[in-house]
Every structure is written in structure tokens, then in C-alpha cells.
N, C-alpha and C positions, 0 to 999 in steps of 0.2 A: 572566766572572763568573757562578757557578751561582745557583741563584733562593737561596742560603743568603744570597748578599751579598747581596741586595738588601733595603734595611731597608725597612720600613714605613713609608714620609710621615707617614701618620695617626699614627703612634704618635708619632715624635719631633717633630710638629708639637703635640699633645698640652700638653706645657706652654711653649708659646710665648705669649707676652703678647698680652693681647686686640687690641692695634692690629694682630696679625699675624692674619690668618684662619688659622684652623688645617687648613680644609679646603683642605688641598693634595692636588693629584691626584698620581698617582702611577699608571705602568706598569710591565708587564715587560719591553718590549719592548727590545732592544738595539739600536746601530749599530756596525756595524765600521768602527774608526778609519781603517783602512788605504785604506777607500775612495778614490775620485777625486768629486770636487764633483759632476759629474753623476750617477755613479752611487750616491752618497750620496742626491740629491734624493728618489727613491720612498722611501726608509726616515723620512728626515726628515717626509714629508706622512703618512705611515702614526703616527708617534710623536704628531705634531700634534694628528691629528685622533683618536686613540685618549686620549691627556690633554686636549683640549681638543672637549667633544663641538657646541658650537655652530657647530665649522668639518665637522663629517660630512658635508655634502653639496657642500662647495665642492668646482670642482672642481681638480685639482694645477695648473693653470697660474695657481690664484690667488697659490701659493707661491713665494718666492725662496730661493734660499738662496746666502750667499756666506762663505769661510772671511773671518775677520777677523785670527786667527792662529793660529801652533801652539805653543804654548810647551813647553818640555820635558819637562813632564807633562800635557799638556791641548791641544784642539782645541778654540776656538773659532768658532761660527760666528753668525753674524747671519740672523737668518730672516726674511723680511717676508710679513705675510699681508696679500693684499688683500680686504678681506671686500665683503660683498654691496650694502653702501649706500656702499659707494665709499670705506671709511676702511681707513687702514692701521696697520696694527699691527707693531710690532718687535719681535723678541724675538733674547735669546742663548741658545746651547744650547751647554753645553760637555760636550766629551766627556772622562772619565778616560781617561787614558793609561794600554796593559794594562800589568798585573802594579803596579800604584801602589799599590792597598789593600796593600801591601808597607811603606810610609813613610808614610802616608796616613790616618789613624782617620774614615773618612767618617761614621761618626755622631755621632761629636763635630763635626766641620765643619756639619753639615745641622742640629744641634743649635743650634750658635753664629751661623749664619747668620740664625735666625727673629730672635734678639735683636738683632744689632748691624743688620737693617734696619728693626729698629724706633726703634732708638737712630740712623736717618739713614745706616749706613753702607753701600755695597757696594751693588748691584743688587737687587731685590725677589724671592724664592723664588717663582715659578710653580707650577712640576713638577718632577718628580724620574721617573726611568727607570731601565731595568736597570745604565748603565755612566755614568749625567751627569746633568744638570740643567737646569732652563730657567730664566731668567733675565728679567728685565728689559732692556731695554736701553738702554745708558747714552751718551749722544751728547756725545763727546767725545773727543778725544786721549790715547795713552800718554805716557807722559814718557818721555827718555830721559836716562841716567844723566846728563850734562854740564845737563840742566835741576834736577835736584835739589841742585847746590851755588848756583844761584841764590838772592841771599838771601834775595827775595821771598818765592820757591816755598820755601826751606829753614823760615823763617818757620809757615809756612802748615802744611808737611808736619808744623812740631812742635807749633803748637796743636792739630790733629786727631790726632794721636796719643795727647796728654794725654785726649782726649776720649772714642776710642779706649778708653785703659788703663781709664776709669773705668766703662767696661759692666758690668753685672755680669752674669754666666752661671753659672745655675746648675748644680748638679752639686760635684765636687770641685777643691777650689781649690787643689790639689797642683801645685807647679810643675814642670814637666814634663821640663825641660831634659836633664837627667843622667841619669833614669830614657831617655828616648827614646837619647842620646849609646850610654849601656850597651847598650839592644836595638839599637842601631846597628852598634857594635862586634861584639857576638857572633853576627850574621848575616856581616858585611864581612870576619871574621876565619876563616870556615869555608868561602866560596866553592869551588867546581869551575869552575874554568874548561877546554872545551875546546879554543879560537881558542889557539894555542902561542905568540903575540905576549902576547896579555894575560896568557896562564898565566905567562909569564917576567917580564913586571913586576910583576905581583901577586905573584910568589915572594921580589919585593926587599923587600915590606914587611917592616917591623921590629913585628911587632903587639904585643911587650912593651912595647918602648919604648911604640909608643901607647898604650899601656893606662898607663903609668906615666904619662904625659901627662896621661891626663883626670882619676889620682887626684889627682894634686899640683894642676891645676888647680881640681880639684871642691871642694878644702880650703882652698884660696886665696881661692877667690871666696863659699865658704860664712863666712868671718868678716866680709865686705863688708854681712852683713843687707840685701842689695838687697830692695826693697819687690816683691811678687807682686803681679802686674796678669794679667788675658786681654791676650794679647800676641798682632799677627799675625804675628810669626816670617820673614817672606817678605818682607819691606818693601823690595824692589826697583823698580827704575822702570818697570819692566812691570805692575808692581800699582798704579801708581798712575796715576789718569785725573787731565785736567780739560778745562773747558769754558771757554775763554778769555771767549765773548763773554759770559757770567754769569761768568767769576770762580769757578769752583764746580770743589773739587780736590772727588776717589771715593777713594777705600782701596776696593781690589777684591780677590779669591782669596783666603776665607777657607782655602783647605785644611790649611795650616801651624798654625793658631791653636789657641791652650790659655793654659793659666795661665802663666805664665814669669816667670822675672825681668826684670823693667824695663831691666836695662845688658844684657841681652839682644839688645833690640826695637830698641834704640839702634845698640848694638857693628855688628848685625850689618846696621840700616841704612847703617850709615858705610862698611862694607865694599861694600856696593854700588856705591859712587861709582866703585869700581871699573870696573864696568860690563863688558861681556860680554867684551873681551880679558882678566880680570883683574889692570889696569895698578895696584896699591896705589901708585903713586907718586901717585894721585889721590885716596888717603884724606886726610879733609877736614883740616886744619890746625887745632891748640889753640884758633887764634881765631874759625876755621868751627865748630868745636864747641860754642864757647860761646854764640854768637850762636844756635846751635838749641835749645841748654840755657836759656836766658833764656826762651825762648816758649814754649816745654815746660813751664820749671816756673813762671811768670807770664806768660803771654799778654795782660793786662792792661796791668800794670807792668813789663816785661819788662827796663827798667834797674834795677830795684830790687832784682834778685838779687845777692843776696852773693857773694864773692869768695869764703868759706866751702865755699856749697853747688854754686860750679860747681866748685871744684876735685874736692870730695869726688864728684860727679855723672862727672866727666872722668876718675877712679879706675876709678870701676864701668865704665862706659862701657868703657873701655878691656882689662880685664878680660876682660868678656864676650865682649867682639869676637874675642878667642882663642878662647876657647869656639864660635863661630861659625864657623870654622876647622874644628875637629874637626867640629863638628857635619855641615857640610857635605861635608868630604872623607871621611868616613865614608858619607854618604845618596850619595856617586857610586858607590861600591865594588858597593853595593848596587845601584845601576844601573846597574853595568858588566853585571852576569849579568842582569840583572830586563829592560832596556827593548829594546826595538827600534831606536830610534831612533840611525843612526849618529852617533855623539858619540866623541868619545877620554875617556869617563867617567877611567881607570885615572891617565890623564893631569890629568884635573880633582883627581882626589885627589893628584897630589903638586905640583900649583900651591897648593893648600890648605892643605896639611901644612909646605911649606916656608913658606912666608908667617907659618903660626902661631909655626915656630921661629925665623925672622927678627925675630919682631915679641914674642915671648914674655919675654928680659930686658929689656927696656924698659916692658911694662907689668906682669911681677910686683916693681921693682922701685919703678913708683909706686903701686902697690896697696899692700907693704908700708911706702910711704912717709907713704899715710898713714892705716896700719892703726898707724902707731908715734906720730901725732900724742894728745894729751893726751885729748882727747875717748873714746878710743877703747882708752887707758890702763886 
């Protein structure tokens, strides 16, 4: 990334709510992803201790560094400083994954980030660097998809996301969805590939048809009036921490996050349950759904929801999750050419695309089912 990417902390820290310090440091310095853990270590203590000037004269064997993970856009790692009076400090530092500012709007992210950990969510904004960020670090466990249909944790994941939608962030509250789907499409749709494997099955799309896809969908779900929330868009079980011995679930990685529609944030949680085979014989069941939609939309009183508002909730819901579909098998297309990282992206888009057309009359049919109810008349 040229010093163009690199935005100014100061600046979009700027109108961040006073709980947040707005003086966050900020470097230019970069690291290269590609590194190996040791040979990462001198770049990590140079970043350190150029954002953080009270460690300047420790010296590097006060530093740790261990990767934590690598998820498909991003490098985590966990860094422990041992400082001088014998305390130690933790921190995350994640790195973007190259070519990501592709799918990525990192100053809306860095933007949204100052809010929702003021509003309790997500890790605390340290620093920011030429290619990442430094973090807080959060002591606790990932979920893993088969943890998220538990009902406890189901429970749990839908009160905090109610809490979640109700942040507010400033800026504009346009939901984003279709607008991103569209610059999705007209990048995924123009690709050169050189590799004569991907060139051949990227030759099989049918990019009319998809396109006819997202309008017919985009008409469908635009008579649904789903309510506009800051939605985190990525609501998979790698984004989600907890800490058994407190009890205390995280919502983590804003990077995905903007305005969206609500059966959005839901659809395309459900689709998660999936989980990294993408096995949809594991998407949650009518009555899995509702028991998340109770606590979602009363977290108090959570038997007191009508029969009304989950159907009508289980419409959108279901809706959306199509949308989630495209949404995603388009952002792989785009990773086919864009990432490094060996993946059978090409492959991801049509495990995506077919699931949306397997699962597509079943939910335009209860969408207009009860877009035809009296209410709505």
C-alpha cells in the first residue's frame, strides 16, 4: 500500500466520542505478510516501539510475538511486551491481507471501530500502521461454527447484536448492501485471469444471469422495508470471542461493517452455521430461528414475541440470506485474481451461487407470502 492508503489516525479519530482518546498514534511503517514469525519479530519491535514511544529503549528480547491466526483476509498476531517494572502488556496486531483495500473501505472500518468500542464492542483501537492495526487484546476463545447453534450461546449472540444494530455511527446511513453487491459484480464480471484452470471455469459463468439475479432479488427484498441498522456484515464464528470463566461473548473484525439491512446481519449469520465445509444442511431450523429472533427482538421478555413479528422477522431473514450468497460469491471472484493466498476462490463462488439457486424458490416464495398478507395490502 503507497503512503496514499494510509489514512490519517488523527484525522478519522477526530470525531470519535470523548470515552475514545482521539489521540491515536499512527505510523508508516509496514510489515510483510508473507514473512515467517521470526523473521517478522524485528519489524514487529521497530512498529512498537515507533507507535508506542515509552518502549524506545527496551530492549527486542522484551518482545514476543506469536501468530494467533490467519484468517482469509488478515494476520493476527498477539504481541506481549515485557516492560521494565516487570508488567506485561498484550496487545493484537493485525495485519490486512494485500490487495483487500479491493473489498475493504478501511476508513469507514477505523471510523466505526472508535464508536462501537466505546459502545463495549470489539477490542480497543491502539495504533494504526501502513498495512494494520494494533489492538487490545482480548483473552479468550474463538467460537466454532457447531458452538453458535448452541441455544445458550444462540441466545447470547442475538441479544448483543440487537445492541450491536442500535450504535449509532455517524456519517451516512445509506445501506450499503446492493450498492457494494453492484461494485462487486462489475469488478468479478471483467477479471483476466492468467492460470488456464481458473481461466476455464471463470469462462463458465453466466454473468447475465447473475446480474438478473441481484435485480430481481434487489426488488423483492426492497418491498420487505427491512429497518437499516450499522450491521457487522461477517458474523461468522471466527468473529466471535468468549471468555468462559466471565461469561463475556466479543463481536470482533469490524472490517465488513456499514449501514445494511437488518435480515442482512441475520440471513447471513445463519449461513454461517455452515461453517468452513460449507455443509447448508446445517442452516439453523424454523425453530432455531425463532428462539434467536425472541432475543433479538426481546431480550427481556423473549416469550412475549408474537407469532406476527417472528414470522414476518423469518420472511426478511430468509430473504436476505440469498442476498448473502451473491454477496459472497461475488467478493470470492474478486479474490480469485486479487489474493495470494492458496484457496480454490473460483470454487467458492459456485458452492455460493448454487446454494443461492437451491435455496432461492423457497425463500421468494415466503417473502411473497407474506408481502400478500393484509398488513402489507
Amino acid at each position: 500500500m503507497g503512503a496514499a492508503k494510509i489514512w490519517n489516525a488523527m484525522e478519522v479519530a477526530e470525531g470519535a466520542p470523548h470515552s475514545v482518546s482521539s489521540k491515536i498514534p499512527s505510523s508508516r511503517l509496514t510489515v510483510d505478510h508473507s514473512l515467517s514469525t521470526p523473521l517478522m519479530k524485528p519489524k514487529i519491535v521497530e512498529l512498537c516501539k515507533d507507535l508506542f514511544n515509552q518502549w524506545l529503549d527496551l530492549e527486542d528480547s522484551h518482545f514476543s510475538v506469536e501468530t494467533v491466526s490467519g484468517g482469509i483476509t488478515n494476520l493476527l498476531l498477539k504481541v506481549s511486551v515485557r516492560e521494565d517494572k516487570g508488567k506485561n502488556v498484550n496487545m493484537t496486531i493485525r495485519l490486512y491481507g494485500p490487495n483487500t483495500e479491493y473489498v475493504i473501505n478501511r476508513e469507514r472500518e477505523l471510523q466505526a471501530i472508535q464508536y462501537l468500542s466505546a459502545a463495549g464492542f470489539g477490542a480497543k483501537l491502539l495504533g494504526v500502521f501502513g498495512n494494520g492495526m494494533v489492538q487490545s487484546f482480548i483473552d479468550a476463545r474463538t467460537l466454532t461454527p457447531s458452538d453458535m447453534r448452541n441455544p445458550k450461546l444462540a441466545a447470547e449472540i442475538a441479544k448483543q447484536l440487537r445492541k450491536f444494530h442500535q450504535v449509532e455511527i455517524p456519517g451516512s446511513k445509506e445501506p450499503q448492501l446492493w450498492n457494494d453487491v453492484l461494485k462487486f459484480f462489475r469488478k468479478a464480471s471483467t477479471l483476466q485471469f492468467d492460470d488456464g484452470e481458473k481461466k476455464s471455469k471463470y469462462e463458465t459463468i453466466l454473468f447475465q444471469e447473475v446480474h438478473n439475479e441481484i435485480t430481481e432479488l434487489k426488488d423483492l427484498t426492497n418491498r420487505l422495508n427491512a429497518p437499516v441498522v450499522f450491521a457487522h456484515n461477517d458474523l461468522l464464528s471466527g468473529n466471535l470471542m468468549l471468555n468462559e470463566d466471565k461469561g463475556k461473548l466479543y463481536f470482533i473484525d469490524f472490517e465488513y461493517g456499514s449501514y445494511n439491512y437488518r435480515g442482512f446481519d441475520l440471513g447471513n449469520h445463519f449461513n454461517e452455521y455452515a461453517g468452513y465445509d460449507c455443509d447448508y444442511s446445517l442452516y439453523p431450523s424454523k425453530d432455531e430461528q425463532f428462539h434467536f429472533f425472541r432475543h433479538y427482538l426481546d431480550p427481556d421478555q423473549p416469550n412475549e414475541v408474537s407469532e406476527k413479528d417472528l414470522e414476518a422477522l423469518y420472511a426478511e431473514t430468509s430473504s436476505y440470506m440469498l442476498a448473502s450468497h451473491l454477496y459472497w460469491a461475488l467478493w470470492a471472484l474478486i479474490q480469485a485474481k486479487m489474493s495470494p493466498i492458496d484457496f480454490d476462490y473460483i470454487g467458492y463462488f459456485f458452492l455460493r451461487y448454487n446454494e443461492y439457486k437451491k435455496q432461492k424458490e423457497n425463500s421468494f416464495s415466503l417473502a411473497r407470502s407474506h408481502l400478500s398478507k393484509p398488513e402489507h395490502g
